[in-house]
C-alpha positions, -999 to 999 in steps of 0.1 A, spaced: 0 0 0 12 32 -9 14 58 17 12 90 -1 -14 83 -21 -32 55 0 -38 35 -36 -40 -7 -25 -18 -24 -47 -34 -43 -76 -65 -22 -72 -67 13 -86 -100 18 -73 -96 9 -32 -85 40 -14 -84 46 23 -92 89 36 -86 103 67 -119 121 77 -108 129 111 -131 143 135 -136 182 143 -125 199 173 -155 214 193 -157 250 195 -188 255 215 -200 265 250 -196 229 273 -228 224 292 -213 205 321 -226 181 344 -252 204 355 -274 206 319 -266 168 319 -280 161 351 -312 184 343 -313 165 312 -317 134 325 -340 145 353 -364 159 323 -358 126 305 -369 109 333 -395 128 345 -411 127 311 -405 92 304 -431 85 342 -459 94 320 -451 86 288 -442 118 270 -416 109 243 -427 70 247 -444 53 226 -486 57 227 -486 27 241 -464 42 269 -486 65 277 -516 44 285 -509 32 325 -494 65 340 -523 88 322 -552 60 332 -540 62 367 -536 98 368 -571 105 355 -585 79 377 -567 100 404 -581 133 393 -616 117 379 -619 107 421 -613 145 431 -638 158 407 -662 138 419 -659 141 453 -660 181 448 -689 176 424 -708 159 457 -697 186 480 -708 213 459 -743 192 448 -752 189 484 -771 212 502 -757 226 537 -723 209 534 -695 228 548 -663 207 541 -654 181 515 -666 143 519 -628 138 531 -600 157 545 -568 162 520 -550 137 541 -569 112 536 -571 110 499 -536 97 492 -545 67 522 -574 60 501 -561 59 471 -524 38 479 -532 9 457 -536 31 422 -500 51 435 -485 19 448 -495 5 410 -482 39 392 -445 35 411 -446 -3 403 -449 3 367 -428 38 361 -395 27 384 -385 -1 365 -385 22 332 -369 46 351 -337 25 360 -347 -9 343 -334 -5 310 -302 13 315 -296 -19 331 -309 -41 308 -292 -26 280 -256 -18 300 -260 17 296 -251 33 326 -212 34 323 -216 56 294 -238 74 312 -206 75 340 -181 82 311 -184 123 312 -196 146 324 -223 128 343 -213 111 377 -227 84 395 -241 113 421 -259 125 390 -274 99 381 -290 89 413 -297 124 428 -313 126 390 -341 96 387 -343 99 428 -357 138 420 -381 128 389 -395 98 406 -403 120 439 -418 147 415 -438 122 391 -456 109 424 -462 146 432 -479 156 406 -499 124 409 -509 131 447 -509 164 443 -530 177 418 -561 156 432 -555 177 460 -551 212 439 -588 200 424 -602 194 459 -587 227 474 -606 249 443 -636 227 444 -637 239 483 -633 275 471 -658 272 444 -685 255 469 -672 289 493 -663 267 521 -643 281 549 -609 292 529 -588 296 565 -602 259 572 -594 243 538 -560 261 535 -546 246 563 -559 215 554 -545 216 516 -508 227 532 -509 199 554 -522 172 524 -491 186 505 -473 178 531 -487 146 535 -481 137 499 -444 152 495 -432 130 523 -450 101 506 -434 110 470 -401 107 484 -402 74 506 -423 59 473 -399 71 452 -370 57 471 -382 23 476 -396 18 443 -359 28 425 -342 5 448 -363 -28 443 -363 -19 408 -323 -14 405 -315 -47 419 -326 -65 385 -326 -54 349 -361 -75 343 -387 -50 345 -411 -75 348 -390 -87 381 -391 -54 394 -428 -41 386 -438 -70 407 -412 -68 436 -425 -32 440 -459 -42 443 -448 -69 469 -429 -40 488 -452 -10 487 -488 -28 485 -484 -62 498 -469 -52 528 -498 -27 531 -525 -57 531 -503 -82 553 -497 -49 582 -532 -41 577 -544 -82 586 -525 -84 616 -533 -49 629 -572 -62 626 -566 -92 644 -546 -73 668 -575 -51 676 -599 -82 674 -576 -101 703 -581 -66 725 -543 -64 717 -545 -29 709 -512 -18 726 -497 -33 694 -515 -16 666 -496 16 668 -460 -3 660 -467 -29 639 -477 0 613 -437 5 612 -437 -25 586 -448 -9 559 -445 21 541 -483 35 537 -488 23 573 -458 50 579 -470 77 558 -507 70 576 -486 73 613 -467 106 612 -496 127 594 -517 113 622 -491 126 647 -485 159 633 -509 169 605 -537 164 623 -550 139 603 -570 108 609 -557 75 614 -569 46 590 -559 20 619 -582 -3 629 -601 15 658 -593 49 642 -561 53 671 -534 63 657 -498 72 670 -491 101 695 -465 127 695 -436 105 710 -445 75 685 -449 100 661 -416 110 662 -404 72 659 -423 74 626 -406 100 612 -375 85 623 -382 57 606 -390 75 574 -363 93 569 -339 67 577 -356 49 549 -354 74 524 -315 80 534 -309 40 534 -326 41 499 -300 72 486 -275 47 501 -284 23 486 -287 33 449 -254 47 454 -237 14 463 -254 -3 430 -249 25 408 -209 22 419 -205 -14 408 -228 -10 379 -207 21 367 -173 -4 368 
């Protein structure tokens, strides 16, 4: 082969160019736009947007189903004459409702984390400029705020359905700040559970139903034994045995502190000092679950 002109020997026609690649002038975004990117991505991606229509089917069904509850409920209070507060109180909404949110993080964390898995994309993700903090801090954020906007605008709908019907707005505004509340703390422990279960395998189908098991099965098995509990005058026990599972938690500290009311059997829930056990738990759950990620994401990224 000649070197100058890069002409194969025997073969006039078989040459060999050095296309070479351009420098990049432009502004670098950093890790920062990446991080934000991938927060949007994901974010998007928990209801579809950008996804296939087929995508979109489960996270919109259970968000209407969500709102389509609210509207209806506000469409009763404002129907009937000489109420003066909605059917429920904000707090309880998201209690009710646990098994269609329990079903939307089941299906949207695995898609969040599943596939970069699945398809061993997450060291190039690690490659630059994105770090493994990024990452996490990244689908942790658009998880939390996908369950937000779930729990929370049913709760938007029901605060200016209240306004609408003219109920007491001092009365329904503390009780829409403390469903917020409520639901925020309930974004982020869902959110932190459901992205751990679903890291630890690259099967989505794995992980949709380990969620479940974690977030609504524990719900129902807490829920039995609380009953019989109360049934074997055993009610001493009630208050911690809702430790064991994550609703049961949620249900706990806004009983404690957001004046809310408890969905335990006997309608006793946790004082102030238990309360505070709740929380403890809570958060240490959420932390453990940032730990967590962390760790996997650090021998994934290898």
């Amino acid at each position: 082969m000649s070197t100058e002109t890069g002409t194969v020997a025997g073969n006039d026609t078989s040459r060999i160019h050095n296309i070479g690649y351009r420098s990049y002038d432009g502004v670098r975004l950093g890790r920062a736009y990446a991080r934000r990117s991938l927060y949007s991505q994901t974010l998007r991606g928990s209801f579809g947007l950008g996804r296939s229509a087929k995508s979109k089917v489960l996270p919109m069904l259970l968000c209407g189903v969500m709102c389509l509850v609210s509207l209806i409920l506000v469409a009763v209070a404002i129907a009937t004459p000489g109420m003066t507060k909605l059917p429920i109180k904000y707090t309880d909404f998201a209690i009710y409702l646990q098994a269609v949110i329990g079903l939307f993080i089941a299906s949207q964390a695995p898609q969040a984390v599943s596939r970069d898995l699945r398809f061993k994309s997450v060291p190039l993700y690690f490659s630059r400029p994105i770090e493994r903090v990024d990452y996490v801090l990244a689908k942790f954020a658009a998880m939390t705020s996908a369950l937000l906007i779930l729990t929370g605008l049913p709760l938007v709908i029901l605060f200016v359905g209240a306004l609408l019907a003219k109920f007491d707005f001092a009365d329904q505004a503390k009780g829409f700040g403390q469903g917020m509340v409520s639901v925020a703390l309930l974004s982020v422990l869902f959110a932190g559970l459901g992205l751990v279960v679903a890291a630890l395998t690259p099967r989505r189908g794995f992980g949709v139903a380990a969620v479940i098991a974690v977030l609504t099965i524990t719900y129902g098995a807490v829920s039995t034994v609380q009953a019989i509990a109360w049934q074997t005058d055993s009610a001493g026990a009630i208050t911690w045995l809702g430790l064991f599972s994550p609703i049961t938690l949620i249900d706990g500290v806004q009983t404690a502190f957001l004046g809310a009311t408890s969905a335990f059997p006997g309608g006793d829930g946790p004082g102030a000092a238990a309360g505070v056990v709740y929380l403890l738990v809570v958060l240490a759950l959420v932390a453990g679950s940032y730990a967590v990620l962390m760790r996997r994401y650090r021998r994934v990224g290898l």
